[in-house]
N, C-alpha and C positions, 0 to 999 in steps of 0.2 A: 432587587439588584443590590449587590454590595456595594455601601459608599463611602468605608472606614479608608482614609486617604493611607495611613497608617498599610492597611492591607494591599492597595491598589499598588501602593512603592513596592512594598514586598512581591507581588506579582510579577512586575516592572525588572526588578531586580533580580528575580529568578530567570526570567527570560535572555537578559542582559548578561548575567553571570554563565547559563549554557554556553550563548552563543558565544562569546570570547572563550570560553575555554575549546568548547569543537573549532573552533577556526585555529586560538593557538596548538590543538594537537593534531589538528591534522597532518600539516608536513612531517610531521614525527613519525607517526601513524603510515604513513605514504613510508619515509625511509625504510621502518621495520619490515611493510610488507614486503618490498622490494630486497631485503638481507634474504628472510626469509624463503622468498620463493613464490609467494600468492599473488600470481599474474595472470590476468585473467589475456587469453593468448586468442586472436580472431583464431579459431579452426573449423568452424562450419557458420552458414550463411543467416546463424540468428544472430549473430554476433554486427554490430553497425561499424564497430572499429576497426580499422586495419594495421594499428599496431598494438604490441603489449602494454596495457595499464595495470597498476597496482589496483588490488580490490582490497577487500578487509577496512576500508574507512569507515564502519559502521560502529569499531572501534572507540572511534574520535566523536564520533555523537554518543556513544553510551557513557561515556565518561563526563564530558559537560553535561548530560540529563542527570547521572548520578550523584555526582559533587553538587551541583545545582539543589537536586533535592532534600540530598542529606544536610545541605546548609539551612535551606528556607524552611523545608517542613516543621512545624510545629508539633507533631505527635506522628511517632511513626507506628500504628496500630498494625495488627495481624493480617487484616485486610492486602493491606499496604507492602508490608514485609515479603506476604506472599507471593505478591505481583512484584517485588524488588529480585527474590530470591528465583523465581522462575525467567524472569529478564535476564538473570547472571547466566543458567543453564541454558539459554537459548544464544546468548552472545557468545561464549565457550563452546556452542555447536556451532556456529558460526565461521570462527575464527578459523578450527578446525578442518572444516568445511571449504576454506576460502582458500588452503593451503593443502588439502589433501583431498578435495571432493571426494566428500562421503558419499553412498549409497543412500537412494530414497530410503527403503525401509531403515535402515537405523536414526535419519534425521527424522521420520515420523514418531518413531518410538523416542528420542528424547521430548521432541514436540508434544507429544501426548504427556509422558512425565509430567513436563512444566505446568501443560495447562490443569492435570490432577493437584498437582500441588497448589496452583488456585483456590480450583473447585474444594479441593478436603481441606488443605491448611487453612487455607483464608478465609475459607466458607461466603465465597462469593459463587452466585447462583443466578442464573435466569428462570426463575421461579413460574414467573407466569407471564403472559403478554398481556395487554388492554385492548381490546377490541375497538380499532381505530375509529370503527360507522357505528362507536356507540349500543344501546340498546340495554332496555332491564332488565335482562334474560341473561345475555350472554354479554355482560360487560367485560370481563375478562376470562381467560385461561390460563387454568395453574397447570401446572406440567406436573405435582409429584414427584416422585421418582425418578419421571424422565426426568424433570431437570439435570441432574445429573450427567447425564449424556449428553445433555443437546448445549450447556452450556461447554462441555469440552471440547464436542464438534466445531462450535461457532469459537474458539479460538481457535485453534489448530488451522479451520479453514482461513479464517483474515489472515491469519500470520503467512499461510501460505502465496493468499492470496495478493498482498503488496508483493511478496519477493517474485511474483507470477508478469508484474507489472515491471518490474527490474530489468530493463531490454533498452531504455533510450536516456541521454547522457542527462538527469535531471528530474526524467520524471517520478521514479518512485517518491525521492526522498521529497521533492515540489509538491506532490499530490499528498503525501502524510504530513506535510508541513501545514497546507491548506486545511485538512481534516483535522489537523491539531490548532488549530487558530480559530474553527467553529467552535471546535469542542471546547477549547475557553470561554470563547465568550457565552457559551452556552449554561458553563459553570457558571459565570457573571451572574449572569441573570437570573440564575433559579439560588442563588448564594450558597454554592458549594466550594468550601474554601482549599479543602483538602485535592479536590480535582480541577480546580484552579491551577494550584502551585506546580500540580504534577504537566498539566498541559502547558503552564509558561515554559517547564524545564524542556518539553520535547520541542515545543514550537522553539525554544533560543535555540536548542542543538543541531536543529534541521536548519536554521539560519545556519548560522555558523560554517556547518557542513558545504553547503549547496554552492558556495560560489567556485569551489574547486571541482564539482560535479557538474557545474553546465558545459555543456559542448563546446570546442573540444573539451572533457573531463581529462582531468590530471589525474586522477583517482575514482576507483570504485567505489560504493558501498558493500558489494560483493553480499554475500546469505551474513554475512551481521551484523551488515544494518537491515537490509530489507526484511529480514523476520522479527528483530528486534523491534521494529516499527511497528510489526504488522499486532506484533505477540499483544505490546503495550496499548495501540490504538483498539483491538479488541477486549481486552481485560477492565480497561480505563471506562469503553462505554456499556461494560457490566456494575463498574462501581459507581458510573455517574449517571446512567440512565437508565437501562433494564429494571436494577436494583433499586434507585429510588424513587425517578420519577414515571410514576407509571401511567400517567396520562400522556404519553410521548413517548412510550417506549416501543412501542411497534416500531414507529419508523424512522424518529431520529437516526439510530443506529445506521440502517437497512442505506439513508439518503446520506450520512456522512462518510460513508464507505460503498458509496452506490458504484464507482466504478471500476475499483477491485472486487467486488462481489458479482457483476456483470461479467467480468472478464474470467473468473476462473469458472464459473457457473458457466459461462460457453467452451472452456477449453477442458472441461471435464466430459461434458456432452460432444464436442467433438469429436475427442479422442476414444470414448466408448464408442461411440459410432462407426467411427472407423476400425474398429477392435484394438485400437492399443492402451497402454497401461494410462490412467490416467495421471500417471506422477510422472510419464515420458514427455521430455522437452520437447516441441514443435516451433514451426515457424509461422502460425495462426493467431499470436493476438493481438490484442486491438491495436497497439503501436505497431504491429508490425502489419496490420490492416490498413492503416494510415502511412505506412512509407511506400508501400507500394498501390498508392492512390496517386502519388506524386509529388508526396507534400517531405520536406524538409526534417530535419532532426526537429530541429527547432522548434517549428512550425508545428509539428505533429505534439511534442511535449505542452505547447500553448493553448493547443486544441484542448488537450487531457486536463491541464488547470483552468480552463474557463469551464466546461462541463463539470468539474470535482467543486469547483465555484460553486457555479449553477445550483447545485444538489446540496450544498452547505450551508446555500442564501435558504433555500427552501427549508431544513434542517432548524436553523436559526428562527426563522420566522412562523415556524409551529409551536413552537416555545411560548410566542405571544400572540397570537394572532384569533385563539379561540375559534367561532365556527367556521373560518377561512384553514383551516389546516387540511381538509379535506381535498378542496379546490385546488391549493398550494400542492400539496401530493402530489396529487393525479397531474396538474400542469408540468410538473418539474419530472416525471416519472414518463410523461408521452415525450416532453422535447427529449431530453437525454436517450430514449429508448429508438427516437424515431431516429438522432442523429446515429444513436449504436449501430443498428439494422441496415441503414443506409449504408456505413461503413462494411458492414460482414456482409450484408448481400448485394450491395454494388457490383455491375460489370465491372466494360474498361476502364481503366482507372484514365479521368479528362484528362487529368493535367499532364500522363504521360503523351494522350492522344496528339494534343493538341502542340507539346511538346517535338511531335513527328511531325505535324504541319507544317509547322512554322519553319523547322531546320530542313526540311528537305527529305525526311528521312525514312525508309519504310520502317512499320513497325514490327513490335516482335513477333514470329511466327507461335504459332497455338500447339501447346505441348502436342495434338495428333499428330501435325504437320510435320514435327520433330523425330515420330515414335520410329521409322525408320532406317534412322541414323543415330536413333538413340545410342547404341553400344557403341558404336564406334566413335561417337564424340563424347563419352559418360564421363569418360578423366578429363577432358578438358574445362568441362559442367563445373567437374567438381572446383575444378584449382580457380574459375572463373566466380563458386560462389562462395570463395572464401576469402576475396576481396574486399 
C-alpha cells in the first residue's frame, strides 16, 4: 500500500479540488442548459418526474474530473491521453445528445470511435483473463486477436450500461461515485499511483455533482454524464486491473460494476425476447422494478448503493484476502443475484398490497381484466402515465 504522505495529500487534493469545482459549475451548467433548451420533459411513464429538469450536468463533472487531473497528474502518457481524448468525444456526444436526442445508431457509432481510440491509440487491451479457481493447465486466457474486440465491446457496453441505470434522482452518478471510491482504494492498495489520481478526480466530481441530483434533482446528468461515467469507469478498470493486475482480474471488474452489468445484461435479454431493438427504451429496469414494488425514489436509489456497496466491499477484499476470494465471490454474487431475481420475478408488489389494506382500498385491476375497455380508456392510460 502507498504510504508517501506527500502522495496521499496529492490524492486528498485531487478529490478535493473536483469536487468544488463540479459543485461550483454546476449552477452554471444548470443555467446554460436551460438557455439552451436541454430539458429533459416527463412525456412517457419512465420518466419519475413531473416537471421539466435541466439535464446535461454531466458537463459540470467532466470539467472538475478534468481540471483536477490535468493539475495532479504527474505524467500524462498515451495510455492516459487516450482515455482523456475518447472522454472528450463521448461528453460532446453527450452534450449533443442532451439537446438534440440523437439516434441510437449514431451515438453507438461515436461510442465505438472512442472506445477504438483506446483500444489502437492507447494500446490499452484486455489481453487475457486469469482463471479465478486457479489450476496449472489453464491458469489464464489470452484472447489474441480477439482482444481487440472484446476489449471494445466491454466499453461500449459499461458506458452504455451506467447511462441504462440513469432513470432515479441520484442513482447513476451515487453508484459510479461508489465504484469510483472502490476503485481508489483498490489503486491504494496494490500502489498504483497513476489510477489513484484519476479515481480521486472522478470520485470529487461525483461528490460535488450529487447533492443537486438527489431527489427532488434540480438538474440532470442527462447521456453526459451518464456515459461519461460509464466510458471512464470501463477504460480506468482496463488500465488498473484487466491490464495489470492479473490475479484479480476476472472479477474485480465484473463485482465493481456488478449492478450495471446486471441490469443491461437483463434488459438486453428482455428486449430480444420480446422482439424489440435492444437500444429501445423500456420501462423494465431494475429501478424501475423497485418503484413498482412500492418502495420510494429514495428508498429504491438506497437499495442500489448498498447492493453497489456490497459488490465493492467484496471487490476490495479480493485484493487482500488470498484463498477467501473465491468464498468472497460466490457469497457477494448469490446475495446480490438472489436480491436481483427477487426483485425481476417477484409477484405483487407488498408494499402496494398492504398499502390497500390499510387504507381501505381495492386494488388495481390485472391488465386482463382491463383488455375490454382497453380502447376506449387507452387515452386516458396514456395522459394518466405521464404523471
Amino acid at each position: 500500500m502507498i504510504l508517501d504522505v506527500n502522495f496521499l495529500l496529492r490524492v486528498g487534493a485531487a478529490l478535493l479540488v473536483a469536487g468544488i469545482l463540479s459543485f461550483l459549475c454546476t449552477p452554471l451548467v444548470k443555467h446554460l442548459a436551460m438557455k439552451v433548451g436541454a430539458m429533459d420533459i416527463p412525456k412517457d411513464n419512465r420518466r419519475m418526474h413531473t416537471v421539466p429538469i435541466p439535464r446535461m450536468g454531466g458537463l459540470a463533472i467532466f470539467i472538475g474530473f478534468l481540471l483536477s487531473v490535468l493539475v495532479f497528474s504527474q505524467e500524462l502518457d498515451q495510455g492516459l491521453k487516450s482515455i482523456l481524448l475518447g472522454a472528450i468525444l463521448i461528453v460532446i456526444l453527450g452534450v449533443f445528445d442532451d439537446k438534440y436526442a440523437l439516434g441510437a445508431k449514431l451515438k453507438l457509432m461515436v461510442q465505438l470511435i472512442a472506445a477504438a481510440i483506446v483500444v489502437f491509440y492507447g494500446d490499452l487491451r484486455i489481453d487475457r483473463l486469469t482463471n479465478p479457481f486457479g489450476g496449472s493447465l489453464y491458469s489464464y486466457w489470452d484472447f489474441g486477436v480477439f482482444a481487440y474486440p472484446i476489449t471494445i465491446i466491454w466499453i461500449v457496453a459499461i458506458t452504455n450500461a451506467v447511462n441504462f441505470i440513469d432513470g432515479l434522482d441520484g442513482l447513476a452518478c451515487g453508484v459510479s461515485c461508489i465504484s469510483s471510491i472502490n476503485l481508489l482504494v483498490i489503486a491504494l492498495l496494490v500502489s498504483d499511483a497513476k489510477v489513484a489520481i484519476i479515481m480521486a478526480a472522478l470520485t470529487g466530481a461525483c461528490l460535488g455533482f450529487v447533492p443537486y441530483n438527489f431527489n427532488p434533482a434540480k438538474i440532470f446528468m442527462g447521456d453526459t454524464g451518464s456515459t461519461f461515467l460509464g466510458f471512464m469507469l470501463a477504460t480506468i478498470s482496463i488500465q488498473g486491473l484487466f491490464k495489470a493486475y492479473t490475479a484479480i482480474s476476472f472479477i474485480v471488474p465484473f463485482l465493481l460494476l456488478g449492478l450495471p452489468i446486471f441490469d443491461i445484461c437483463f434488459a438486453v435479454i428482455r428486449r430480444v425476447a420480446s422482439g424489440h431493438s435492444p437500444m429501445e427504451a423500456d420501462r423494465g429496469h431494475f429501478h424501475h422494478r423497485l418503484i413498482d414494488m412500492g418502495f420510494s425514489q429514495k428508498q429504491s436509489v438506497a437499495i442500489a448503493y448498498v447492493l453497489t456497496g456490497i459488490l465493492g466491499l467484496a471487490a476490495v477484499l479480493l485484493t487482500v484476502s488470498g484463498a477467501m476470494k473465491t468464498l468472497i465471490m460466490l457469497g457477494a454474487i448469490l446475495v446480490v443475484g438472489a436480491i436481483g431475481m427477487r426483485i425481476i420475478m417477484g409477484g405483487t408488489p407488498r408494499a402496494k398490497f398492504w398499502h390497500h389494506v390499510k387504507h381501505g382500498t381495492p386494488p388495481p385491476e390485472s391488465p386482463t381484466a382491463n383488455s375490454g375497455n382497453a380502447a376506449a380508456s387507452g387515452t386516458k392510460k396514456q395522459e394518466d402515465s405521464n404523471v
